[in-house]
Backbone of each chain as ProteinMPNN parsed JSONL, in Angstrom:
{"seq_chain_A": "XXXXXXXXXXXXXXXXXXXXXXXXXXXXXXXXXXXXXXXXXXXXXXXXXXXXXXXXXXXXXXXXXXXXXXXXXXXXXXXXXXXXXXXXXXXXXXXXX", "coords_chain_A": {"N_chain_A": [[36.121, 69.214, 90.467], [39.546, 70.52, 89.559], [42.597, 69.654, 89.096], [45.595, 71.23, 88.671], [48.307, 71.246, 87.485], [52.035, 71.803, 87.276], [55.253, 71.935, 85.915], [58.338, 72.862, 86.176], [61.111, 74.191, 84.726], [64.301, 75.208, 85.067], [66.077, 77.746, 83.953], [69.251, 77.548, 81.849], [72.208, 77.232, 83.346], [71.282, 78.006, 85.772], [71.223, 76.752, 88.854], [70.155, 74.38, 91.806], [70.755, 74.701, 94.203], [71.323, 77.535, 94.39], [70.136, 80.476, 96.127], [68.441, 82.328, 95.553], [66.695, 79.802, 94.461], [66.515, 78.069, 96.088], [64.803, 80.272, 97.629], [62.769, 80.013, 96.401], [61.781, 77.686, 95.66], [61.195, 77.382, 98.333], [58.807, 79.498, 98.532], [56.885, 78.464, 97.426], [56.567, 76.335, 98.693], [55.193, 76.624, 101.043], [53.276, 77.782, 99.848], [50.303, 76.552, 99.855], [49.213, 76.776, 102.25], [48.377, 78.703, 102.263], [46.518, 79.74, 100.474], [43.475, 80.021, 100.246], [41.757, 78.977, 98.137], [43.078, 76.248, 97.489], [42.433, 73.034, 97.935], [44.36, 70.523, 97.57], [47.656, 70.123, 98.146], [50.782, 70.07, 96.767], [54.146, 69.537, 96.336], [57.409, 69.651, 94.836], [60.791, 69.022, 93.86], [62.012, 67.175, 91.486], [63.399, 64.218, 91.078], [64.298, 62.282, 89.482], [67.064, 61.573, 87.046], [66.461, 62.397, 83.505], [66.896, 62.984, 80.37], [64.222, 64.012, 79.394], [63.395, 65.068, 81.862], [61.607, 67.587, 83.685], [62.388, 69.715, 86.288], [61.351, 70.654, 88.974], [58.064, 70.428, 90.484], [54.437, 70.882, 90.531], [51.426, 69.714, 92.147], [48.305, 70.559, 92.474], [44.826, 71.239, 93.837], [41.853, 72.67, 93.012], [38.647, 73.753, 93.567], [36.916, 74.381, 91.299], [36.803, 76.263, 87.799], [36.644, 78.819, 87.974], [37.95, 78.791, 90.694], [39.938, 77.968, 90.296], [41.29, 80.708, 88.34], [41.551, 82.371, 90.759], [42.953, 81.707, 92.335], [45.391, 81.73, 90.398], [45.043, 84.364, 90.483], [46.032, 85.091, 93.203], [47.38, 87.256, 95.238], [49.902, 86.058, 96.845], [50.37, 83.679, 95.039], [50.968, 85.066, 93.008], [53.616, 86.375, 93.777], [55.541, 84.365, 94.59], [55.355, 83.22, 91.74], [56.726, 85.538, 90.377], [59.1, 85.213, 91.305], [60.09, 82.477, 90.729], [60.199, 83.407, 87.464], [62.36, 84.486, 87.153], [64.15, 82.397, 87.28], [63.859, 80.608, 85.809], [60.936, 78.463, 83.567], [57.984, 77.763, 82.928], [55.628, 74.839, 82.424], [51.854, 74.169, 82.066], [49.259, 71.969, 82.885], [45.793, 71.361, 83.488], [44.067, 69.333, 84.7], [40.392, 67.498, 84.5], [39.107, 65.976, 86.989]], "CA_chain_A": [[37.505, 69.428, 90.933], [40.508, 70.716, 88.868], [43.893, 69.217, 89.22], [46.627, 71.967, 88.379], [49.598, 70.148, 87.331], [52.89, 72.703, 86.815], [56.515, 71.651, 85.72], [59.035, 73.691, 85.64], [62.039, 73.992, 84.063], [65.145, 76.239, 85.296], [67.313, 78.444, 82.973], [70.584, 77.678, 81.662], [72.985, 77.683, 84.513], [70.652, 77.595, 86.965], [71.476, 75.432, 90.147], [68.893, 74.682, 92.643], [71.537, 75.58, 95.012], [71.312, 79.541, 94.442], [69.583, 81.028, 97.273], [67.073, 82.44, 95.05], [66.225, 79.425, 93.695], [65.807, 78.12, 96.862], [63.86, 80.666, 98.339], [61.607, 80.071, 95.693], [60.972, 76.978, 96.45], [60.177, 77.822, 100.118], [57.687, 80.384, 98.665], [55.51, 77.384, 96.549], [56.174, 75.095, 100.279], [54.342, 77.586, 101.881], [51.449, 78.02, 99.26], [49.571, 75.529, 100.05], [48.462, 76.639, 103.81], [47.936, 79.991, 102.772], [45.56, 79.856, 99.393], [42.209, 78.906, 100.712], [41.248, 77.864, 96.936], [43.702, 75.248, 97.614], [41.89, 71.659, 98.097], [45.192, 70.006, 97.735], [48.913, 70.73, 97.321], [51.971, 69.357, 96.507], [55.682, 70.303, 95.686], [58.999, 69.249, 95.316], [62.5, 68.841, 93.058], [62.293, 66.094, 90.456], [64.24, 63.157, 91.457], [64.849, 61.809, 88.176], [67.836, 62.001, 85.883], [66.311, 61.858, 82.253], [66.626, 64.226, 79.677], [62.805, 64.63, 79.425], [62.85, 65.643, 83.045], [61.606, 68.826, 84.657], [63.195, 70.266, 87.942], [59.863, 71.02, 90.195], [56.861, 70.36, 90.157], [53.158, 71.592, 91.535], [50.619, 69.101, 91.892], [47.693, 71.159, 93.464], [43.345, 70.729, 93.286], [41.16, 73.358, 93.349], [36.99, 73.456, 93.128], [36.347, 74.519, 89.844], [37.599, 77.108, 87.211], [36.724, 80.079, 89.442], [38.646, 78.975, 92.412], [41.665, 78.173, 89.839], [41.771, 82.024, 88.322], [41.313, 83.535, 92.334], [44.422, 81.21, 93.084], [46.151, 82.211, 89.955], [45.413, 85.987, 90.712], [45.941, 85.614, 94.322], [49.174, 88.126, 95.537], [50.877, 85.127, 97.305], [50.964, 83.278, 94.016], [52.082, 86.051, 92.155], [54.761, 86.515, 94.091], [55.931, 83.384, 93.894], [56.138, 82.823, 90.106], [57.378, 85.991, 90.054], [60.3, 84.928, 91.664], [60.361, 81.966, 89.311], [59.814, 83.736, 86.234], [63.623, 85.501, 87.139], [65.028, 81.735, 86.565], [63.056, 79.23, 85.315], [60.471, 78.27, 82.391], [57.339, 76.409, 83.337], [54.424, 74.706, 81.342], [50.7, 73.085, 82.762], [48.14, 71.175, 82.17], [44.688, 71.527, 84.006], [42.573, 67.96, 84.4], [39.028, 67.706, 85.34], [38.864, 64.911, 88.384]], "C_chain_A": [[38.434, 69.551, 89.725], [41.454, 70.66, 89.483], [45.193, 70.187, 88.167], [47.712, 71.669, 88.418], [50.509, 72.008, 86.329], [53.939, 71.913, 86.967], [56.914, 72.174, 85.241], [60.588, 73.026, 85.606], [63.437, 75.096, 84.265], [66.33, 76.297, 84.494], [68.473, 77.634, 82.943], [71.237, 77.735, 82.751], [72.544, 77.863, 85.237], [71.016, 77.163, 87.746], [70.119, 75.909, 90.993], [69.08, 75.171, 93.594], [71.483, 76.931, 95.148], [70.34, 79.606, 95.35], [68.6, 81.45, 97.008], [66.063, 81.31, 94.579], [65.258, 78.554, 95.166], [64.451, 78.653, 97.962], [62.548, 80.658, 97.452], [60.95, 78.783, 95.56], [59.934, 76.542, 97.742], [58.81, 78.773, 100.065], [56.561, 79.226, 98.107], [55.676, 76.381, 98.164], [55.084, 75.708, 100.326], [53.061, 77.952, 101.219], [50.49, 77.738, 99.872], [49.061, 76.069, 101.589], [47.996, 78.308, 103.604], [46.824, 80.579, 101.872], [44.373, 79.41, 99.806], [41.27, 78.193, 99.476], [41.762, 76.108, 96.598], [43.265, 73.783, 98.341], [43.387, 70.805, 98.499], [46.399, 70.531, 97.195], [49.73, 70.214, 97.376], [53.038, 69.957, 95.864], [56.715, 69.888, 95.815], [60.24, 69.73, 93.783], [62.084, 67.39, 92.405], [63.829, 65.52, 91.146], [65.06, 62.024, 90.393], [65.892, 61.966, 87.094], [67.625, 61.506, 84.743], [66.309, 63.217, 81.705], [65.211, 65.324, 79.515], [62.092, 65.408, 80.594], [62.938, 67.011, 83.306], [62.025, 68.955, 85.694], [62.291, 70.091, 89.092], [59.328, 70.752, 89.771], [55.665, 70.541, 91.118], [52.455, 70.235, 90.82], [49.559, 69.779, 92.849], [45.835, 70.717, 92.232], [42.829, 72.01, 94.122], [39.144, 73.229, 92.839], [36.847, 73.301, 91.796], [37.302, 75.918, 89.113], [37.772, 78.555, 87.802], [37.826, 80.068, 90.569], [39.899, 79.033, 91.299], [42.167, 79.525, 89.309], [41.984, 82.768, 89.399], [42.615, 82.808, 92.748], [45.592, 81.507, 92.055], [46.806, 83.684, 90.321], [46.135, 86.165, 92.025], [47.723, 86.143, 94.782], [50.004, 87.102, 95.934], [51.496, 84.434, 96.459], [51.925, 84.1, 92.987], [53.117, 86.134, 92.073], [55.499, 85.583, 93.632], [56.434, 82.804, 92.661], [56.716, 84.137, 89.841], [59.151, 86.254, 90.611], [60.697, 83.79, 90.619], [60.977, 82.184, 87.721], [62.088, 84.209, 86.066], [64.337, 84.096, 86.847], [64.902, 80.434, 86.148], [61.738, 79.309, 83.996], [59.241, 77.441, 83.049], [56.13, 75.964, 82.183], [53.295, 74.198, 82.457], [49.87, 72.117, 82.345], [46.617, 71.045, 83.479], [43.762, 69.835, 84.35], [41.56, 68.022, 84.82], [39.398, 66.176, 86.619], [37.922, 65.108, 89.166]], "O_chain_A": [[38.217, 68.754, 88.812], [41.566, 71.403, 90.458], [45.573, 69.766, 87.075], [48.287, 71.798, 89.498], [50.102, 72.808, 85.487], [53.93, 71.138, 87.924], [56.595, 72.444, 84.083], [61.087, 72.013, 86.095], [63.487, 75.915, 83.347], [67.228, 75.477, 84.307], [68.755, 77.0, 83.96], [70.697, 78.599, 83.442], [73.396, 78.066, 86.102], [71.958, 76.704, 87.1], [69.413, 76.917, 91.014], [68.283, 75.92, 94.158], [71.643, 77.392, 96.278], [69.579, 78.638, 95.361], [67.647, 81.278, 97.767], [64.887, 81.574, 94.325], [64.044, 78.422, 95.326], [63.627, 78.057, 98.656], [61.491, 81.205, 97.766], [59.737, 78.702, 95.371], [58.888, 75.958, 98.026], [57.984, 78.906, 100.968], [55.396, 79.288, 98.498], [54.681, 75.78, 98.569], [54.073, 75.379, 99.706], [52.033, 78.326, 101.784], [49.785, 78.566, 100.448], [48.205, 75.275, 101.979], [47.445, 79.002, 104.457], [46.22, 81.602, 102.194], [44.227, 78.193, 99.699], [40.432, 77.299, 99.594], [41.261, 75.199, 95.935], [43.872, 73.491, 99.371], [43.54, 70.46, 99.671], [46.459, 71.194, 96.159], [49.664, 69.489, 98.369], [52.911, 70.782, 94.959], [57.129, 69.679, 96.956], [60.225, 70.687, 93.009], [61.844, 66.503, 93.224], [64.856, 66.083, 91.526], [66.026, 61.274, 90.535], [65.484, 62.59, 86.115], [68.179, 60.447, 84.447], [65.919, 64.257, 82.235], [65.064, 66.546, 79.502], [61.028, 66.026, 80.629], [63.991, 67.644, 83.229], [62.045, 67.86, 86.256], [62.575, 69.389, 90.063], [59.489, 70.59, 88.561], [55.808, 70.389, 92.332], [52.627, 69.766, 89.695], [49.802, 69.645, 94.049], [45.593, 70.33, 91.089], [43.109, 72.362, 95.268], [38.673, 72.643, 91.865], [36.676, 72.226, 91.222], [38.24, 76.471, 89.689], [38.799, 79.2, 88.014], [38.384, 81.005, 91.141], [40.733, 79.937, 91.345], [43.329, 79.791, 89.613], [42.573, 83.837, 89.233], [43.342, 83.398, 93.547], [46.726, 81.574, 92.53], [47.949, 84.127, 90.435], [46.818, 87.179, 92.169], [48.808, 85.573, 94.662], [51.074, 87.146, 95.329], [52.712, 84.258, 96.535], [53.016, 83.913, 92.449], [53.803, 86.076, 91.052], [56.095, 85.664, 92.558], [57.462, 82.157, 92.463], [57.427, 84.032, 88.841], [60.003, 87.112, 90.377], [61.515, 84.049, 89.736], [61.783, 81.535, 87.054], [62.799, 84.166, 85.062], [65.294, 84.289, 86.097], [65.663, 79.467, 86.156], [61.673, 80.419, 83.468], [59.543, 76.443, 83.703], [55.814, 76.688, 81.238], [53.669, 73.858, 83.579], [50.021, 71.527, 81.275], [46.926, 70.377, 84.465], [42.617, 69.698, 83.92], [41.537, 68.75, 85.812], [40.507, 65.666, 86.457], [37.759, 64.364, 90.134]]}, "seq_chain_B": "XXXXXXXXXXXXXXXXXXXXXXXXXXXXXXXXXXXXXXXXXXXXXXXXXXXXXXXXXXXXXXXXXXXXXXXXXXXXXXXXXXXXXXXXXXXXXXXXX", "coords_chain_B": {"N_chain_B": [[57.331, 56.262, 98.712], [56.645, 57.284, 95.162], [55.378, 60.452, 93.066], [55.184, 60.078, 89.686], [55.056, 62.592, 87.047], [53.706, 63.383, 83.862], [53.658, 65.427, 81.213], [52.019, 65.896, 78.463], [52.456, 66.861, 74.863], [50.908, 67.691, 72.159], [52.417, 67.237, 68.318], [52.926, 69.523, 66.586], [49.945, 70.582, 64.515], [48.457, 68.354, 64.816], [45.215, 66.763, 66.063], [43.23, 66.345, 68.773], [41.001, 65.103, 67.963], [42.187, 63.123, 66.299], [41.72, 60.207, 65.223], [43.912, 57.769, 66.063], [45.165, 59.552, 68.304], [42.804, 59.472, 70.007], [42.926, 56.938, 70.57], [45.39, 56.368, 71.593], [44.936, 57.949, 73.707], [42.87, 56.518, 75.275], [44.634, 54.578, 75.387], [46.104, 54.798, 78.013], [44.424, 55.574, 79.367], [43.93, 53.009, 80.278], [45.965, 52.096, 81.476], [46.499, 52.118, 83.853], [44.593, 50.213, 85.47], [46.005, 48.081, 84.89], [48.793, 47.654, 85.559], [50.897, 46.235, 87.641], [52.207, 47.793, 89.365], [51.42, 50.863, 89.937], [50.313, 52.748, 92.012], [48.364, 54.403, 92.169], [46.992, 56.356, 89.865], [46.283, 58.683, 87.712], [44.731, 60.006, 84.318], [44.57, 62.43, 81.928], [42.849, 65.043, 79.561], [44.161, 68.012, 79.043], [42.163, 71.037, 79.994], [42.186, 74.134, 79.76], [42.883, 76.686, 78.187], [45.965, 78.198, 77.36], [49.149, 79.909, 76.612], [51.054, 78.176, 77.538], [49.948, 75.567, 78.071], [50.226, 72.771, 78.248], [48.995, 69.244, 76.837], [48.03, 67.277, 77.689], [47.504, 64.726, 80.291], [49.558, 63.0, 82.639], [48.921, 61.767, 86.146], [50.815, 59.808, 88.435], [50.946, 56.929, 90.685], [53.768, 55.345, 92.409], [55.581, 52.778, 94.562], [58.714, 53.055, 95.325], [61.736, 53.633, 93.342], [62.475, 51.48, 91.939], [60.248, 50.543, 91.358], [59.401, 52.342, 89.422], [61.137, 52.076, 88.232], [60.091, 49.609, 86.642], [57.661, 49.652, 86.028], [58.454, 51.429, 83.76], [59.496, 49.634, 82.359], [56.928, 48.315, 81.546], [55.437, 46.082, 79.213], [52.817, 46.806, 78.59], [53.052, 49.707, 79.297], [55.071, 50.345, 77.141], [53.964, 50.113, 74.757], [51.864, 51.647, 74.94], [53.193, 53.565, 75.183], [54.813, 54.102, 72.609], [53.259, 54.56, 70.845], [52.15, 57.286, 71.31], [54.509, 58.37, 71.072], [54.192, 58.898, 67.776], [53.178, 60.771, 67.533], [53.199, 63.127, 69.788], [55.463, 64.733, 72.378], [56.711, 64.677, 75.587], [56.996, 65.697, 78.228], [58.636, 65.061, 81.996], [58.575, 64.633, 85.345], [59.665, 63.351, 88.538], [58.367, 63.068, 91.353], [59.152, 62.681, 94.976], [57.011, 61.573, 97.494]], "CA_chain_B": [[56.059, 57.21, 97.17], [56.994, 58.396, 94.171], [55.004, 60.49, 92.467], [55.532, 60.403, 88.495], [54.029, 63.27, 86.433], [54.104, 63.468, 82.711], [52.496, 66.159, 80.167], [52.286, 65.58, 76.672], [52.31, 68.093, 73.93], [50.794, 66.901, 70.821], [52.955, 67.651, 67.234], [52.322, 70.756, 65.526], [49.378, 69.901, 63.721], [48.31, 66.882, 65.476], [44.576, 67.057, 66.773], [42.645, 65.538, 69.994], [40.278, 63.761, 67.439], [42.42, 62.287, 65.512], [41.842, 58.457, 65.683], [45.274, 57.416, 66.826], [45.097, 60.094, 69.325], [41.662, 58.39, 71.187], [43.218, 55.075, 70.713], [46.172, 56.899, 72.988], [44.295, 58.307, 75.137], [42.26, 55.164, 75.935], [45.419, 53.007, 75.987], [46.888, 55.531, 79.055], [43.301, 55.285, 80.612], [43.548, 51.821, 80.473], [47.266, 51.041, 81.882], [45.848, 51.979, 85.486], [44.341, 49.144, 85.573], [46.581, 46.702, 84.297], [50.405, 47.771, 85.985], [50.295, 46.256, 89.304], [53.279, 48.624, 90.153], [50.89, 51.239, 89.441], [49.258, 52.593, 93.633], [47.618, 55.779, 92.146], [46.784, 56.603, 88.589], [45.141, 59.399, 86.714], [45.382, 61.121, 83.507], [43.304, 63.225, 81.145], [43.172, 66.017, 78.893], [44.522, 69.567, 79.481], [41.123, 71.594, 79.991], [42.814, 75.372, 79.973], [43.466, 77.554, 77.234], [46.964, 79.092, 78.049], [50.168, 79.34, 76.194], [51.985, 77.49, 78.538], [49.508, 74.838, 78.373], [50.159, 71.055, 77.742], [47.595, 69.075, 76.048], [47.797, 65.589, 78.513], [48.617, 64.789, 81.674], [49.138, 61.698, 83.772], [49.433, 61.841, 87.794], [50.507, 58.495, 88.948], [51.928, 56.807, 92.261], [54.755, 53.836, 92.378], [56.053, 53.003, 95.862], [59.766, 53.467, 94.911], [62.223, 53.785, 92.036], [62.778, 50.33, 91.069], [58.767, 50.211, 91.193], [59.059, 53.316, 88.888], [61.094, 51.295, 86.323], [59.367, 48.382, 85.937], [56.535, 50.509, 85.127], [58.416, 52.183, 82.567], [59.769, 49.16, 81.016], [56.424, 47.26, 81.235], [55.018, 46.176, 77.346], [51.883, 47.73, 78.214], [53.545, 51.127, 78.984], [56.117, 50.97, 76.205], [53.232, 50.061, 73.908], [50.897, 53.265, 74.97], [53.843, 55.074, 75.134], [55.001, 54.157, 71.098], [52.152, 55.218, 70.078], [52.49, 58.85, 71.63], [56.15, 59.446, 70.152], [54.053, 59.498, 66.973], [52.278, 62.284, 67.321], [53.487, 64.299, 70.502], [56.807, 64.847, 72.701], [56.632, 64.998, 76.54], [57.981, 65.859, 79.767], [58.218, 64.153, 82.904], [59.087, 65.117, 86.904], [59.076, 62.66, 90.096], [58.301, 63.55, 93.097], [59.2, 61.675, 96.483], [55.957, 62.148, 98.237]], "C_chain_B": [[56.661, 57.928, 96.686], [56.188, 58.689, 93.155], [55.205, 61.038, 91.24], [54.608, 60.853, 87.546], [54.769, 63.457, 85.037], [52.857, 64.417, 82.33], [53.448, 65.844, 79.221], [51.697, 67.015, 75.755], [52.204, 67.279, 72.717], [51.806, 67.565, 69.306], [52.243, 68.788, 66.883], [51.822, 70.151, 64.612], [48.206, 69.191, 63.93], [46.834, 67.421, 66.602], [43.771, 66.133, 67.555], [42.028, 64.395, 69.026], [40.893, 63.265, 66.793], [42.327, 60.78, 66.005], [42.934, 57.745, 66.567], [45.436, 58.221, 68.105], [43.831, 59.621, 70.364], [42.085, 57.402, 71.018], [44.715, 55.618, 71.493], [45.928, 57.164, 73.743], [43.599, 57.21, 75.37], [43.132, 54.4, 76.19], [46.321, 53.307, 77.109], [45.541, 55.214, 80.059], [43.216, 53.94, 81.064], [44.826, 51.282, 81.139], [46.806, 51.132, 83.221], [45.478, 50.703, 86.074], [45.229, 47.551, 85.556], [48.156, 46.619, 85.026], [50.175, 47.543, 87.104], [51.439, 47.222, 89.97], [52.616, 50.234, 91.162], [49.77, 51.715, 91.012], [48.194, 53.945, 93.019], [47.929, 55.882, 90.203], [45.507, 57.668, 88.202], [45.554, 60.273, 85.743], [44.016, 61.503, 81.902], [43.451, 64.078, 79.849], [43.296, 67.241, 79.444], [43.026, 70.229, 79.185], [41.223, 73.546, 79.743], [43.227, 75.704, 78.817], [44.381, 78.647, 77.348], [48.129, 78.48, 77.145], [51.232, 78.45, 76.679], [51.314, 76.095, 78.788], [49.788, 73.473, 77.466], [49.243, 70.529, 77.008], [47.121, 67.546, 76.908], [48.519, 65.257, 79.345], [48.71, 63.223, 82.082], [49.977, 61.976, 85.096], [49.302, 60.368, 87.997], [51.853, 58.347, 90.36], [53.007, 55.206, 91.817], [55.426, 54.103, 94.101], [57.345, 52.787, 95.881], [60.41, 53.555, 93.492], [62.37, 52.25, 91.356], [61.266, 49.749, 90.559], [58.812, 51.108, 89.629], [60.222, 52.847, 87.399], [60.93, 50.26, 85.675], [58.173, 48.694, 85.615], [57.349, 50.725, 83.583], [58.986, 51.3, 81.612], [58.554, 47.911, 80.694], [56.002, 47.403, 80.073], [54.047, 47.173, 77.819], [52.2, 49.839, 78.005], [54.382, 51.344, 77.908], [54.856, 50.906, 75.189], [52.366, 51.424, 73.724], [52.425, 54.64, 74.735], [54.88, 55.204, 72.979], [54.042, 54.814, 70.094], [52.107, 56.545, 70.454], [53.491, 59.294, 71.162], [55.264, 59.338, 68.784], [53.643, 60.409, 66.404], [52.463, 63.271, 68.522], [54.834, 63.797, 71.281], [56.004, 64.758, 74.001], [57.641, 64.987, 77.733], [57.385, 65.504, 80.537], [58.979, 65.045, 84.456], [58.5, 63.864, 88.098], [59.082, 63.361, 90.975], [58.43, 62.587, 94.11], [57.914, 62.165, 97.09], [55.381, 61.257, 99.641]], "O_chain_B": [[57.202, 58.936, 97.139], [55.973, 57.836, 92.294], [55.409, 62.251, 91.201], [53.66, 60.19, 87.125], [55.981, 63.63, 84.913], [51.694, 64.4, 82.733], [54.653, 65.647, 79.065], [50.818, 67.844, 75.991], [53.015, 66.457, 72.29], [51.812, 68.791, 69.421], [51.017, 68.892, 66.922], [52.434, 69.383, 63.87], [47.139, 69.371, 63.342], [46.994, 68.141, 67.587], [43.575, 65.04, 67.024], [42.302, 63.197, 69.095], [40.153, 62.462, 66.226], [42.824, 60.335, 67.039], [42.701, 57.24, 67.666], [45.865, 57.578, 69.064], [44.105, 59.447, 71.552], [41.322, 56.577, 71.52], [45.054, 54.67, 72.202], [46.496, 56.811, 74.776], [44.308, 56.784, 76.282], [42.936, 53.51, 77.018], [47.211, 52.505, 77.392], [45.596, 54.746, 81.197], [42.565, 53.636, 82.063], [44.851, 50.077, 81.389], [46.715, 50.048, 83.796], [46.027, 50.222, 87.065], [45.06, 46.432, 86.04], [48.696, 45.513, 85.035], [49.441, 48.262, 87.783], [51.442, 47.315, 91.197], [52.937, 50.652, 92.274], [48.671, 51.18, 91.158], [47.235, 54.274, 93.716], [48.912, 55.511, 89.561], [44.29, 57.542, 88.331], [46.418, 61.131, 85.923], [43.1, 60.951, 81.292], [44.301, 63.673, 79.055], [42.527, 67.561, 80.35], [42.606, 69.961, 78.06], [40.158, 74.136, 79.56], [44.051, 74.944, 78.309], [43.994, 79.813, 77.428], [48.289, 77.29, 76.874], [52.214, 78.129, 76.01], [51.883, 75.359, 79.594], [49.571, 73.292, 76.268], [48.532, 71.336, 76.408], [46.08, 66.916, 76.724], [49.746, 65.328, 79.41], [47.853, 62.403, 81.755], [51.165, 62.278, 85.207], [48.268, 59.713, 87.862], [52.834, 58.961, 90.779], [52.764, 54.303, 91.016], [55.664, 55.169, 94.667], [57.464, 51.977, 96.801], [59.664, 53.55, 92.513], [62.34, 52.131, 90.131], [61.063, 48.871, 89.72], [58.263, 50.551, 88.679], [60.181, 53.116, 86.199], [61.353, 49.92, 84.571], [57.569, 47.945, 84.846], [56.934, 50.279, 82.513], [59.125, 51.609, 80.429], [58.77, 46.918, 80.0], [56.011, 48.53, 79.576], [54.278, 48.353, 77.556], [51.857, 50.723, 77.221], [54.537, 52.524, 77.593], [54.749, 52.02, 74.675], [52.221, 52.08, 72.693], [52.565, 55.81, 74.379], [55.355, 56.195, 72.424], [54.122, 55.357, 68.992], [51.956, 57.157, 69.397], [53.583, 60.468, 70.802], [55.913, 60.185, 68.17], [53.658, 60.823, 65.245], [51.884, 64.344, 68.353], [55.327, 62.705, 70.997], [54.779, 64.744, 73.888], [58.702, 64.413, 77.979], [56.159, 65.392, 80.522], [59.807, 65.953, 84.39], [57.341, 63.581, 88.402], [59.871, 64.256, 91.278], [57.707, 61.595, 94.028], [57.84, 63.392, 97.154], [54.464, 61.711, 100.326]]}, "name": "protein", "num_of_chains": 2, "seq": "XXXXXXXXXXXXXXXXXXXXXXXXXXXXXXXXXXXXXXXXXXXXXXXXXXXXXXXXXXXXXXXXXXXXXXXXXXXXXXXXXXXXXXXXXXXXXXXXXXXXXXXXXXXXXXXXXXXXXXXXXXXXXXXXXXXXXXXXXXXXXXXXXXXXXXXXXXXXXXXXXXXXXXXXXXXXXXXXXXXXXXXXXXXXXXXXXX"}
């Protein structure tokens, strides 16, 4: 099992408020029931006010390294960060489990 | 439930084997054990070769915020975590879950 850990980070002037930013949250809700590489998923808004903090975050588990490139490639994700990509920054980190 | 995710990015420079770096990483594998705040714990090394990629993660659970800062001001965590500001930076995100 691989644990796909993402935190992101939204632009400058950002708000989470914007409509895009929202609907781009609603597109990572919705991952999760529609990736069948998807073992487990998780998502929300950082609740924390610290400087070190990120905005969102993905906590998702997939089989092995296979299933995690077929869920990177897969069009639904795409979409998704490519809604992101228009106002946010993210980094990962992969674990074995 | 709140779940609090951290990646670490080691210093420019700064590599997995270095000594001080396994005596960090063992003293993060080892707070699990020891924080009774502490409902869920796991954390590893980044396995993924991607620019966007972290180098260390930890997924852990606390069953609210005041749980989530007596974690962060217990010795054992400030202790594992002194030893990581000397050799990498990181970011953090809660999640309500």
């Amino acid at each position: 099992m691989i644990r796909h850990l993402v935190l992101f980070k939204l632009n400058e002037g950002v708000s989470r408020d914007e409509a895009r930013v929202q609907a781009g949250a609603k597109a990572f809700e919705e991952l999760g029931g529609v990736i069948p590489e998807l073992d487990f998923w998780q998502c929300g808004w950082n609740i924390t006010e610290r400087d070190i903090a990120y905005d969102f975050a993905i906590v998702s588990d997939v089989a092995d390294g296979d299933a995690l490139q077929r869920y990177i490639a897969h069009p639904d994700h795409q979409a998704a960060a490519a809604q992101w990509r228009e106002f946010a920054t993210w980094v990962i980190a992969d674990l074995e489990s």
